[in-house]
C-alpha positions as CSV (number, residue, x, y, z in Angstrom):
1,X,118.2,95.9,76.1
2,X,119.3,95.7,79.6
3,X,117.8,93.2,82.0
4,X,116.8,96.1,84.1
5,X,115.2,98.1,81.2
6,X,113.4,94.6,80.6
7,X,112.3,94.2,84.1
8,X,111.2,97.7,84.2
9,X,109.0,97.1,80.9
10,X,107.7,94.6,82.0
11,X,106.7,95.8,85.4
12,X,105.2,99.1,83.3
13,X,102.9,96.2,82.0
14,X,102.2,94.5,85.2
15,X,100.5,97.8,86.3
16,X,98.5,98.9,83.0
17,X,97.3,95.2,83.4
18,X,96.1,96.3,87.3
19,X,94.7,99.5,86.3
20,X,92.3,97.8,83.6
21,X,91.7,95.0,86.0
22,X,90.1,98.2,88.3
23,X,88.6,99.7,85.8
24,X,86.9,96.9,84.9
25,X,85.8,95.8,88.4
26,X,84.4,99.4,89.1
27,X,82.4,98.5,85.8
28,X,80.9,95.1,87.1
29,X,77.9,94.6,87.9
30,X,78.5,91.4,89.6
31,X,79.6,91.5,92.9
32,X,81.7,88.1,92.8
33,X,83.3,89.6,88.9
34,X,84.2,92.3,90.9
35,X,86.2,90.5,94.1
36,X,87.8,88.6,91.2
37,X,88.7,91.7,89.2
38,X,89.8,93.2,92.2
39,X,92.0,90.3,93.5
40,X,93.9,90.0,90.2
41,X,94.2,93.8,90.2
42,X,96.2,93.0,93.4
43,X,98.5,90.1,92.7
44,X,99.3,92.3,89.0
45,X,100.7,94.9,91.2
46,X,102.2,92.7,93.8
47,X,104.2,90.9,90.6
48,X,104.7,94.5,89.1
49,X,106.7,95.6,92.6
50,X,108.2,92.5,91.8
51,X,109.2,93.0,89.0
52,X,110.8,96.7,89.2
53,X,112.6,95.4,92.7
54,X,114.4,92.6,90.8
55,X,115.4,95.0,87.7
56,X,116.9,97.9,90.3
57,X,118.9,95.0,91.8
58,X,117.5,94.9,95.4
59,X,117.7,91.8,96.6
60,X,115.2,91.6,98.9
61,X,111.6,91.8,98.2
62,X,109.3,94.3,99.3
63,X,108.1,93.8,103.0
């Protein structure tokens, strides 16, 4: 497989990560679980745009 095809796996997997992270922080019932779900929901997608950027070849990251 291609480094991009890895890089785009892999960023497909960043962002099921951050969409179970959400899930699971619109199930808790604890408001500090929650901001902690929520905040690693975040940096998943941040390292998922990542991710996909460095497998299409830009070389600069997202602003």
């Amino acid at each position: 497989m291609s480094v991009a095809g890895e890089s785009g796996g892999r960023a497909q997997e960043l962002r099921q990560m951050a969409q179970e992270a959400d899930q699971a922080a619109e199930r808790a019932a604890d408001p500090e679980q929650r901001k902690r779900l929520k905040d690693k929901a975040r940096r998943l997608r941040e390292q998922s745009e990542q991710a996909s950027s460095m497998g299409s070849g830009d070389i600069y990251p997202p602003q």
